[in-house]
C-alpha positions in Angstrom: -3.2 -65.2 134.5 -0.1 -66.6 133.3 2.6 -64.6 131.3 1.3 -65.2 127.4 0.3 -63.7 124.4 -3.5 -63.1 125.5 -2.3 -61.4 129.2 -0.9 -58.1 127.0 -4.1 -57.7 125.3 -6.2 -58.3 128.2 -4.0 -55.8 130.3 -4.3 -53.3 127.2 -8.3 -53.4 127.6 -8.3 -52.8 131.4 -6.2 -49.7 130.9 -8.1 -48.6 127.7 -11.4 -49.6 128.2 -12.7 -46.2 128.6 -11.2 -44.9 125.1 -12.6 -48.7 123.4 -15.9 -48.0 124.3 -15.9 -44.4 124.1 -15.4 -45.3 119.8 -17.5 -48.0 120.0 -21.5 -48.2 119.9 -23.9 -49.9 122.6 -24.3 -52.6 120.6 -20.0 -54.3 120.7 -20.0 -52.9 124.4 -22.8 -55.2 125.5 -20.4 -57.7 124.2 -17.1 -56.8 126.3 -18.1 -58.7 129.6 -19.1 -62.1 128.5 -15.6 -61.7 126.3 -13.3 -60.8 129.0 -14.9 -64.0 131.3 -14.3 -66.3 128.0 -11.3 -65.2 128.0 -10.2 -65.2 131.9 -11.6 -68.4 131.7 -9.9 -70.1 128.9 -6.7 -68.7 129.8 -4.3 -68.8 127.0 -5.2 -69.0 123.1 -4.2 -72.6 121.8 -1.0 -73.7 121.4 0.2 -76.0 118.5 -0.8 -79.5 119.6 -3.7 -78.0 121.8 -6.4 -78.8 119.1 -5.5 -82.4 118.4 -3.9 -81.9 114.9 -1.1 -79.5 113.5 -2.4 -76.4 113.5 -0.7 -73.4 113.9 -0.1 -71.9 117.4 -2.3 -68.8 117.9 -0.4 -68.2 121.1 3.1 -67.4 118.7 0.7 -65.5 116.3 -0.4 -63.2 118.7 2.8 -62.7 120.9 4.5 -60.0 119.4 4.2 -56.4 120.5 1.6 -55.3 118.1 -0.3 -52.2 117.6 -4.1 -51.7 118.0 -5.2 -48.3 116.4 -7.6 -47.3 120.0 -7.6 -43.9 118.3 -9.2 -44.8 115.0 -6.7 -43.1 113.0 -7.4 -43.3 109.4 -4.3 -43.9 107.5 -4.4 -42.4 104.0 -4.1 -44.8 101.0 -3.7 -44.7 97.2 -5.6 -47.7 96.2 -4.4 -47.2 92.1 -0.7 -47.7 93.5 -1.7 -49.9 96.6 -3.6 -52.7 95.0 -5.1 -53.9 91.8 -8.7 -55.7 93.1 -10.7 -55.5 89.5 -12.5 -58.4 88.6 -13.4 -58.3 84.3 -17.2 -58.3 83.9 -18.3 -58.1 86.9 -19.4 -55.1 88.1 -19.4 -54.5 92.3 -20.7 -52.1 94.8 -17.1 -51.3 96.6 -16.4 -50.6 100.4 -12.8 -50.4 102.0 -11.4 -51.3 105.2 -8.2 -49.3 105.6 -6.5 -51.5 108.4 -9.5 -51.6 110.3 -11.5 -48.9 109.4 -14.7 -48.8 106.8 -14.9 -46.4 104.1 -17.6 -46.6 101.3 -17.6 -45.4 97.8 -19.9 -42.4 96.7 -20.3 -45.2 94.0 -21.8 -47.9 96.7 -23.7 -45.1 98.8 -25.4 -43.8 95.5 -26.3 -47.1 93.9 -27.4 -49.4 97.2 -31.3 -50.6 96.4 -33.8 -50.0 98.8 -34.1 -52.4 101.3 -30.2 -53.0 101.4 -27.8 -51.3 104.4 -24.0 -51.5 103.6 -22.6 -49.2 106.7 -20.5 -49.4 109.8 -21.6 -50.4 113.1 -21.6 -47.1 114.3 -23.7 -45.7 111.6 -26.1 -48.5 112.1 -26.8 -47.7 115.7 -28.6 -44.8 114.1 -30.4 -46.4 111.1 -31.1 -49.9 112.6 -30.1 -50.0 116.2 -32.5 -53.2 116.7 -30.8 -55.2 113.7 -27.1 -54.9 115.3 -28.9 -55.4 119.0 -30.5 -58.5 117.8 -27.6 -60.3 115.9 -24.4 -59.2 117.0 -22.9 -61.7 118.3 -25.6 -64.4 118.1 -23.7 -66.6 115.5 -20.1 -66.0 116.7 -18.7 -68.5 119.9 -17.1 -66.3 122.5 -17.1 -68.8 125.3 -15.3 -71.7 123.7 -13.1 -69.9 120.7 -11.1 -67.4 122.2 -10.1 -66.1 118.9 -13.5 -64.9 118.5 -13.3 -63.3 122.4 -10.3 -61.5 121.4 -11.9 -60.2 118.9 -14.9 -59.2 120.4 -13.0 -58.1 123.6 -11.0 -55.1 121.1 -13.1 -54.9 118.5 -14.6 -50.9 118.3 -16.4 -50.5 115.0 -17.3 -52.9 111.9 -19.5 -53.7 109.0 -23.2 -54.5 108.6 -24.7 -55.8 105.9 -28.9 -55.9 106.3 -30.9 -57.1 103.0 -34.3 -57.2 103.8 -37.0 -59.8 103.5 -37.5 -60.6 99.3 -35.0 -58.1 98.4 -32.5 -59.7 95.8 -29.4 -58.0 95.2 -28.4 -58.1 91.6 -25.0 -56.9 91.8 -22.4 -58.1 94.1 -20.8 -56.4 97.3 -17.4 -56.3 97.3 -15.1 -55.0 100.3 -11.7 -54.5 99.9 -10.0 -54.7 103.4 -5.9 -53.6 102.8 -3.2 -53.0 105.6 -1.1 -50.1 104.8 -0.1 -48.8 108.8 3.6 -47.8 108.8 4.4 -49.9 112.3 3.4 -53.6 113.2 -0.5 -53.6 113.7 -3.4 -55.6 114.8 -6.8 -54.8 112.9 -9.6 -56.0 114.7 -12.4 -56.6 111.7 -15.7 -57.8 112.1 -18.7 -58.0 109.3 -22.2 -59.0 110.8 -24.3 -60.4 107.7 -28.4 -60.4 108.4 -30.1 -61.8 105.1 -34.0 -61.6 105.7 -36.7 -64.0 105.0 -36.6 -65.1 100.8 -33.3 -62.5 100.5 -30.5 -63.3 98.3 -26.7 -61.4 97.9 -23.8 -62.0 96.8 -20.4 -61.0 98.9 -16.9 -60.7 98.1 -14.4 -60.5 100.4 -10.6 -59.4 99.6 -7.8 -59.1 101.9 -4.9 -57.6 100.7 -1.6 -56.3 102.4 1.0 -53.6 101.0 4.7 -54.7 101.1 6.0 -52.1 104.2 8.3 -54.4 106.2 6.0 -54.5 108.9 4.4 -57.5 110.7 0.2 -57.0 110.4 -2.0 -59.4 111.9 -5.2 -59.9 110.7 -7.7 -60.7 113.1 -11.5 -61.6 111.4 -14.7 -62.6 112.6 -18.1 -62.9 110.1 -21.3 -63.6 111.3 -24.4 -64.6 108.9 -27.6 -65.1 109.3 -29.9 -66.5 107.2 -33.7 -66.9 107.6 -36.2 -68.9 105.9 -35.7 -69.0 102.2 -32.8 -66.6 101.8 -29.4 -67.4 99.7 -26.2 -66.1 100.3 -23.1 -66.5 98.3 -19.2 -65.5 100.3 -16.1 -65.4 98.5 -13.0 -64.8 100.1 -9.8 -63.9 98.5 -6.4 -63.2 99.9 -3.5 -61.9 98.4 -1.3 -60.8 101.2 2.4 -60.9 101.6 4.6 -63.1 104.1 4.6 -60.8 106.7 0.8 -60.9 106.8 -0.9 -62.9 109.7 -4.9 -64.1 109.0 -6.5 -65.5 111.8 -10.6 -65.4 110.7 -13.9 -66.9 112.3 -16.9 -67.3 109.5 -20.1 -68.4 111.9 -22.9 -69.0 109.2 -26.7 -69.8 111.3 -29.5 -71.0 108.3 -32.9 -71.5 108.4 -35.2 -73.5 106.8 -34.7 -73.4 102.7 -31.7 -71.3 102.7 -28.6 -71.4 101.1 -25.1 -70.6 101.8 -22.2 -70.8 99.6 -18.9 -69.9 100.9 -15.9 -70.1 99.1 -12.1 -68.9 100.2 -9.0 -69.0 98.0 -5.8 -68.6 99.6 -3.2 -67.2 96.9 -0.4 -65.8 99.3 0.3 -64.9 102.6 2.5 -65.2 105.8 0.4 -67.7 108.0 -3.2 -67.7 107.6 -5.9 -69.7 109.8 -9.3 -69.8 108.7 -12.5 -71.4 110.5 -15.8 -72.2 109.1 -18.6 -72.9 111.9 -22.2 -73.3 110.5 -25.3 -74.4 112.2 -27.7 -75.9 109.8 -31.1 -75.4 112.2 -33.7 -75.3 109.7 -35.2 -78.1 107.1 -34.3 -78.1 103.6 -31.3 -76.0 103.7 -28.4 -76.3 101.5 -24.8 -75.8 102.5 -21.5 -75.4 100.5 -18.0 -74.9 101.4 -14.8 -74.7 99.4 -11.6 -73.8 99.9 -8.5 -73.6 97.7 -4.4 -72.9 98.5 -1.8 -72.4 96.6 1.3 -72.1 99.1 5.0 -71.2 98.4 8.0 -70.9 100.2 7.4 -70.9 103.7 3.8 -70.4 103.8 1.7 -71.9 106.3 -2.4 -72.2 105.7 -5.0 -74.1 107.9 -8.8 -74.5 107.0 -11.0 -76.1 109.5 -14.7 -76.5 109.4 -17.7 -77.5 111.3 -20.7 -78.4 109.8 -23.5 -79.2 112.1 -27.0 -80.8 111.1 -30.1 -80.4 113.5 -32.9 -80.1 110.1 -34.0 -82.9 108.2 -34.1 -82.9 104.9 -30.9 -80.9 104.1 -28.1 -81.2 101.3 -23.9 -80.5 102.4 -20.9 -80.5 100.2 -17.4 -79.5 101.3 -14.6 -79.7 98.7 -10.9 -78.0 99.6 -8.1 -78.7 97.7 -4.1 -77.4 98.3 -1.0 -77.2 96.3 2.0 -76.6 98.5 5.4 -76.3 97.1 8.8 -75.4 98.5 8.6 -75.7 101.9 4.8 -74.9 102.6 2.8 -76.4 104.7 -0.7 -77.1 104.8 -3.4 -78.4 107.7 -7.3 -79.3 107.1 -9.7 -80.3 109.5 -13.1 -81.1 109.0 -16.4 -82.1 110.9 -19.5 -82.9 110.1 -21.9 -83.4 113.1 -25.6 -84.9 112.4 -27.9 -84.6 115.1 -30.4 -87.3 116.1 -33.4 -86.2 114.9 -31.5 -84.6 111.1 -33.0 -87.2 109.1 -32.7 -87.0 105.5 -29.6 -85.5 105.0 -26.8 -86.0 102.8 -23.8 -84.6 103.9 -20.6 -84.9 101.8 -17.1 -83.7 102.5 -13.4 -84.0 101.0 -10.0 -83.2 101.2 -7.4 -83.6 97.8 -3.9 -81.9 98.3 -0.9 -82.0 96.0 2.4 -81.5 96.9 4.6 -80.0 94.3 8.1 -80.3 96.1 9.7 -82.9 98.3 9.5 -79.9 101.2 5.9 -79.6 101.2 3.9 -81.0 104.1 0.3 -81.7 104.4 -2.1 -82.5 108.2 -5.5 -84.1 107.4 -8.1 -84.8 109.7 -11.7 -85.6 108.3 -14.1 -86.4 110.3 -18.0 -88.0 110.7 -20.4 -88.1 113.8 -23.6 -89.1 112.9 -26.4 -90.1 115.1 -29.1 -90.6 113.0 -29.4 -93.8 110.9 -31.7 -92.4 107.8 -28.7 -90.3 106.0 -25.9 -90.0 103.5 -22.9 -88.9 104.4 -19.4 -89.5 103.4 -15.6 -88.1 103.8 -12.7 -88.4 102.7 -8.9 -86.9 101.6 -5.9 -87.8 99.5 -2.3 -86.7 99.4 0.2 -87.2 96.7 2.4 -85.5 94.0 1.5 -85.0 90.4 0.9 -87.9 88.4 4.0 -89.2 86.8 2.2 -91.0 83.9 0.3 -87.9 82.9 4.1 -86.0 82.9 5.9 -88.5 80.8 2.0 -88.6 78.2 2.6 -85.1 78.2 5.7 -84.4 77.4 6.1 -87.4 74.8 3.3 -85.2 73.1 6.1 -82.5 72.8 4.5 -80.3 75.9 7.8 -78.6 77.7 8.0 -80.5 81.6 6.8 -76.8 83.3 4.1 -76.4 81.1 3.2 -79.9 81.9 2.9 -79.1 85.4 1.1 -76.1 85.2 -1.4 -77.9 83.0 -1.6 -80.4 85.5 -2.4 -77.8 88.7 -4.5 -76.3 87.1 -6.5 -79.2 86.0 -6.4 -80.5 89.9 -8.0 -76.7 90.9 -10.6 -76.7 88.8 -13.3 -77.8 90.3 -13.1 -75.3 93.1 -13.3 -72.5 90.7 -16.5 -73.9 89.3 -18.0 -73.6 92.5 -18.1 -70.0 92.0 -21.3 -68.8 90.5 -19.8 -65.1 89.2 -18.3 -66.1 85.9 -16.0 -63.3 85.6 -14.4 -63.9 89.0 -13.8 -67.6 88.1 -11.8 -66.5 85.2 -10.0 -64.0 87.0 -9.1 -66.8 89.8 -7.7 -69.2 87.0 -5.5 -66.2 85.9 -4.2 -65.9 89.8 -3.9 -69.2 90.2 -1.8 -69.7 87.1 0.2 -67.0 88.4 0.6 -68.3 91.5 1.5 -71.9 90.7 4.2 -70.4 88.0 6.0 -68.5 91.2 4.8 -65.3 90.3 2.8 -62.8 92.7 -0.6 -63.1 92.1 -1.8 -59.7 91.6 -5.0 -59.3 90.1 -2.9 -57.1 86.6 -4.2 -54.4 84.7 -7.2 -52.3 86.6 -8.7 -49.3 86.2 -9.2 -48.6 90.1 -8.9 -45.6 91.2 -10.6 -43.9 94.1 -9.7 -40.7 96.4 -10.8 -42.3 100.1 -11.7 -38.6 100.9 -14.1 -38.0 98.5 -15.4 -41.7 97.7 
């Protein structure tokens, strides 16, 4: 293999194998051999220019000399002076990834329902070897993504969530992953979701990053699974800072009469890439994804997704929308594929950026391929500036020109937001996003957070 950034980490596994899967449960080690071939065989991770639009280089990303924690050292973390995560009436059973290791709450362990497993992989090769046997890596691409083979190739431990047939989970998961390592560091994470037949949850995801001067890369891979009937609803949310790297895979599989509802909201970061691959194989499903950005400085954030339709009778929306200011740039890629025999389905997907200084620069690419004549499906995306009329009504109307502008952001975001079922987390997000757009870091304020990770 050449000299590039995937030859250190492949070099890294053959001396370390023995400590990786000594940490790591039957389950992820089963995985190892099929990642290293993916990998051998793909050669490199893509460069900018590899993927047919401007997206940023995974082979810069990963190129630095960066730490992977093969002794599962536990760094220790004050979370009441490390990050505020509380979302105003809504009320969440917490877990926390320290760099790349899971800690629950006493509060989750004492108030999961029956019929619902939060726990890490290791602890669910004891409770339910035969769920992370089964669907490990049956959702995730290892052969033609060799993100998601890096991942696999390193990963040691993770998070399953199980919810078993006709449970419904009134209150939401969250888990709060945070980097906090006192040298550069690569965190492996990986969260394998299995919703049961009629099943339904509700997932938030937060990604956070504390300001240490050191380079952290974020590498992510989420499987879900959904059978028949079951509904699941994903929300992302990252607030890291501009040394922070996020490079994450979300593989959703769905059955007939599911529903999956993912939603991620970039606030800040360094450079972050996120992917969105789901297989619609069942009849009657429904499928939503949103995204939203708001980008400053140098900031760099890709969303790419692909949709693909085998049922009939099934329902699609995508909506992702950016504002990039200073000099922060933006990409968006997205493809919807309907098989031949996927008749009935309505498939709808677009892309709306605004960019809020003459620096700002925004890649589009949506995309159709349809081979079935009996369905609906339409794309589409827009780029422009704020709207210069609305400015000038505005401010005749005695509103100051930055207020103006804020109004106006916000107005364009909306609709994203509303996507989000959990009514105190789409009022928090208007809060962050205001923030945001007004230059300010977008921490989530005043919280009452505080946990001892020894104790829970």
């Amino acid at each position: 293999m050449k000299d590039t950034s995937l030859r250190q980490y492949i070099e890294l596994y053959r001396s370390q194998h023995q400590a990786l899967d000594a940490a790591s449960p039957e389950a992820v080690r089963r995985l190892r051999p099929a990642a290293l071939s993916a990998l051998e065989a793909i050669g490199r991770l893509p460069r900018k220019g590899d993927e047919g639009y401007e997206r940023t280089s995974l082979e810069d990303l990963f190129a630095p000399d960066l730490g992977v924690n093969l002794q599962r050292m536990c760094f220790e973390a004050d979370l009441a002076d490390t990050f505020r995560c509380d979302v105003p009436k809504v009320s969440t059973l917490l877990g926390l990834v320290i760099n790349d290791i899971y800690r629950p709450t006493a509060s989750l362990l004492n108030q999961l329902p029956q019929g619902v497993t939060l726990c890490s992989f290791s602890e669910a090769a004891e409770k339910c070897p035969q769920v992370l046997q089964q669907y490990l890596g049956s959702a995730a691409d290892m052969n033609s993504d060799a993100a998601t083979a890096l991942n696999t190739l390193l990963l040691q431990d993770g998070i399953l969530l199980h919810v078993a047939k006709g449970v419904k989970l009134e209150k939401p998961l969250q888990i709060v992953a945070i980097f906090n390592a006192p040298l550069p560091m690569l965190a492996l994470r990986r969260i394998l979701i299995v919703m049961e037949p009629d099943s339904e949850a509700r997932v938030l995801l937060c990604d956070h990053s504390r300001d240490t001067g050191f380079q952290y890369v974020n590498s992510q891979v989420v499987e879900a699974v959904l059978a028949e009937g079951a509904a699941l609803d994903v929300y992302e949310i990252e607030e890291a800072n501009e040394l922070t790297s996020r490079v994450s895979r979300f593989y959703g599989r769905q059955q007939s009469r599911s529903r999956l509802i993912v939603n991620g909201t970039t606030l800040s970061g360094g450079v972050t890439r996120n992917d969105y691959i789901v297989d619609v194989d069942g009849d009657r499903c429904e499928t939503r994804l949103a995204g939203m950005v708001t980008a400053i400085g140098k900031q760099k954030t890709d969303n790419s997704t692909l949709l693909r339709h085998h049922g009939q009778y099934c329902h699609s929306e995508q909506l992702f929308k950016y504002v990039l200011s200073d000099d922060a740039s933006g990409a968006f890629e997205g493809l919807i594929v309907v098989d031949e025999g996927a008749m009935k389905t309505e498939a709808y997907q677009s892309n709306r950026n605004l960019l809020a200084a003459p620096g700002a620069r925004m890649h589009t690419r949506p995309q159709l391929l349809i081979y079935c004549d009996d369905v609906k499906c339409s794309h589409g995306a827009t780029t422009g500036q704020l709207d210069e009329r609305a400015m000038f009504y505005m401010q005749s109307r005695g509103i100051p020109m930055a207020e103006a502008r804020m109004m106006l952001m916000q107005a364009f975001m909306a609709d994203v937001i509303d996507t989000i079922s959990l009514e105190g987390l789409r009022e928090r997000l208007r809060h962050l996003v205001e923030r945001r757009l007004c230059g300010s870091d977008a921490i989530c304020g005043d919280c009452n957070l505080k946990f001892n990770i020894q104790n829970g």
